[in-house]
N, C-alpha and C positions, 0 to 999 in steps of 0.2 A: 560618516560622511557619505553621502549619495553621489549614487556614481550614475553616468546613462547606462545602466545595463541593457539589452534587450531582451525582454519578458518574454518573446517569440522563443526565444533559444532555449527557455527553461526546461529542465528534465524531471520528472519526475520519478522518484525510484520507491518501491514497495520493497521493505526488508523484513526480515523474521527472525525469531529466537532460535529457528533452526539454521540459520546462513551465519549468525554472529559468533562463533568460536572464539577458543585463544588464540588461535594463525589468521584469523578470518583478516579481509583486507581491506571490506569495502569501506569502512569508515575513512581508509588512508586514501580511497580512490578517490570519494567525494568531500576532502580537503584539496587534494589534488584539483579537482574541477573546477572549485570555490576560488583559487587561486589563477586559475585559468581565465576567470570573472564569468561561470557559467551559471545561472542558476538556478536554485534547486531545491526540489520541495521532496521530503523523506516523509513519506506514509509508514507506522510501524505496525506490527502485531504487539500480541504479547500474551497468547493463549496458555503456555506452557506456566511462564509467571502466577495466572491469571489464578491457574487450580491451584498449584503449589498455596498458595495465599488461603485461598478457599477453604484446603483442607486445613490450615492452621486454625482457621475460624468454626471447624467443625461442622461447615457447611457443601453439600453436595455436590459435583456438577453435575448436569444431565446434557445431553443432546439433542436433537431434532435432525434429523437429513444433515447435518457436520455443523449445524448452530446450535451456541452455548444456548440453554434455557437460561434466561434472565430475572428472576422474581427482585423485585424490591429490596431482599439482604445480598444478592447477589452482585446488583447494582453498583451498593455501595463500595465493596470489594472492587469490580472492575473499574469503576472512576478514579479511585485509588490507587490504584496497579496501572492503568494505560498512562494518565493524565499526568501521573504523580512519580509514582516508580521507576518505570521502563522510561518515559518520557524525558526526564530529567535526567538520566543515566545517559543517555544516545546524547544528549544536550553537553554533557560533561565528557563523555568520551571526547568529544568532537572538539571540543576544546584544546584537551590535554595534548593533541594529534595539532594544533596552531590554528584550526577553522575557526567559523565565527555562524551560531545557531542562534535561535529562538525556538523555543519550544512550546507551543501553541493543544489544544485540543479543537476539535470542529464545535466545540461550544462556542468561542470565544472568536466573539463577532460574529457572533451565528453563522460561522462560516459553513457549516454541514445544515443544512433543511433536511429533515428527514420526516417518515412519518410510521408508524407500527406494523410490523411486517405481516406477525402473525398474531394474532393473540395468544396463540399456543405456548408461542416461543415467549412472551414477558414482556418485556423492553429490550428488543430489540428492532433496528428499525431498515429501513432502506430510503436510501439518498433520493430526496426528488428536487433539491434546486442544489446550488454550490456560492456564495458569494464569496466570491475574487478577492477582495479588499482588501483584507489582513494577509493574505499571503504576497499582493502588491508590494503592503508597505513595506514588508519584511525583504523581501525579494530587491527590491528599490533604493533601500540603507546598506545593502552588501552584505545580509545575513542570508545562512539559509533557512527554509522553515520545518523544523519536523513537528511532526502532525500525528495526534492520538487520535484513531477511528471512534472518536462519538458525536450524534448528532443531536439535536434540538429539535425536538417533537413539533411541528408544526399546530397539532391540536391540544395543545399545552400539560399534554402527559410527562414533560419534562424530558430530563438528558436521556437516549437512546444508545445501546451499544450498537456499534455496525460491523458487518468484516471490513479489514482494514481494505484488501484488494478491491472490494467495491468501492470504498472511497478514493483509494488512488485512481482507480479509471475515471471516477467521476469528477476529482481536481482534476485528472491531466486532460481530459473532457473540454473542462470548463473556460480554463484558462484562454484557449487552448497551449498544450505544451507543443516542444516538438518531437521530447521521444517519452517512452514511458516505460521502465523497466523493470521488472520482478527477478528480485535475488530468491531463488529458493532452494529442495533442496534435494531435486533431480537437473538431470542435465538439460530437460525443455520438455516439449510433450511430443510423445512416443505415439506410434503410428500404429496398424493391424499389428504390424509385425514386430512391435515392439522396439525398432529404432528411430530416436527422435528426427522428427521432420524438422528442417531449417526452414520452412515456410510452411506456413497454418491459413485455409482462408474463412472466409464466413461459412461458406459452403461446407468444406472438409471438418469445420468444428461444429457444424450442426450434426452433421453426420456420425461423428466419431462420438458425441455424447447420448446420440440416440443407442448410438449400438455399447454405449459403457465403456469406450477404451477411453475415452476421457470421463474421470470420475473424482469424488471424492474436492478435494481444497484446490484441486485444479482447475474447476468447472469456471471458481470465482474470478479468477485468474484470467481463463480464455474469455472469460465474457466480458471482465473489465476492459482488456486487450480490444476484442470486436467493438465496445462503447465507444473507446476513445477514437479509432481507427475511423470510425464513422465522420468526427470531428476532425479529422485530417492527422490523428497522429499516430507515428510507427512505435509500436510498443512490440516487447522481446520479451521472453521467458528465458531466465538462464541458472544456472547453479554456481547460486553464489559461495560456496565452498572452497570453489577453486580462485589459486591465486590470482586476483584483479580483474576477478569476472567482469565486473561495470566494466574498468575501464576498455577490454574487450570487446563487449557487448554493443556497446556503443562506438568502435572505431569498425562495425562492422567485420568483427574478424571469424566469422563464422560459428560464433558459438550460442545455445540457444538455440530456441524456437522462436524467429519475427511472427507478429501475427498481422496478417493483413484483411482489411476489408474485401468485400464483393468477393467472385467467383475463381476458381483456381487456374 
């Protein structure tokens, strides 16, 4: 049944195989939300999966600067594993917890535009449009939508692996959302001196990545954060380990790193 949700209110939240434990909570957070009538677009990873799988197939991983190299057998394995495995697992958990999901990849409806990042790297690509529509309709029937990080080659090289945090900055971007969350799996991003800052601006994260204290799977993170931020939306870094990180994160209860646009 279609309900008037407001689209405006929607959250988007980035999850990873390092936040989902046996105690973990967020799934119980965002049924919680979904009941709330808030709703909500779940961007996943699924990197850890990804090798596991990989080496079963007797096939290698490699890296580039923290991105999987992608060749054509690699491919197939990750559409596999994002699309199909991890995908439909978060689809079922969320279930069994009383929510109501679809589970979607950025193929379908070419919702992800993407185009070849590196040729070094394979297939893999980076976001350059977003079409809204399938996460509308899903959004609109009172489901929520989680979303496997792959896109649609715009110059018909076919499906494209993405990091998943550049696709969420780039849904919650699009839509636009109103907050945008990353469950991961430190406490926020850490300053010179190594205690996390509750507030990040454009400025302090240009700065902090010049000088390396911001590195590594967090870069994706503060950038997708600074993307959306641009688009008017407040997006949070937090550690989703701890009990009920989102729903904290979001009642602004000081936990996390916000990250804000413009100058500090």
């Amino acid at each position: 049944m279609t309900t008037n949700l407001d689209l405006t209110k929607t959250i988007v939240v980035k999850i990873g195989g390092s936040t989902l434990g046996q105690h973990d909570t967020t799934l119980e957070d965002l049924v919680a939300l979904q009941k709330r009538a808030v709703p909500l677009v779940v961007v996943h990873g699924g990197g850890k999966a990804i090798t596991q799988w990989l080496e079963r197939q007797g096939i290698p991983s490699r890296f580039v600067a923290g991105l999987r190299v992608t060749d054509a057998e690699s491919l197939e394995v990750v559409m596999a594993v994002l699309a199909g495995l991890v995908n439909k697992e978060l689809v079922a958990a969320i279930a069994a917890l009383g929510g109501r999901a679809i589970g979607i990849s950025g193929l379908d409806g070419g919702l992800i535009e993407a185009r070849v990042k590196d040729a070094a790297l394979g297939f893999v690509g980076e976001v350059i449009g977003v079409r809204t529509g399938p996460l509308q309709a899903i959004l609109a029937n009172d489901y929520m939508a989680v979303v496997a990080p792959l896109g649609l080659d715009d110059e018909g090289h076919g499906p494209l692996n993405i990091n998943a945090d550049t696709v969420a900055g780039a849904i919650a971007a699009a839509l636009p959302a109103q907050r945008l969350a990353f469950l991961t799996d430190v406490a926020g991003v850490g300053g010179q001196d190594g205690k996390v800052l509750p507030y990040l601006s454009s400025e302090q994260a240009a700065s902090l990545m010049a000088s390396g204290v911001i590195s590594g799977g967090m870069i994706p993170k503060v950038e997708a954060c600074l993307a959306a931020a641009n688009c008017g939306v407040a997006g949070v870094i937090v550690d989703g380990r701890q009990p009920h990180a989102l729903k904290g994160a979001l009642k602004n209860e000081g936990m996390g790193t916000v990250v804000k646009g413009g100058a500090s």
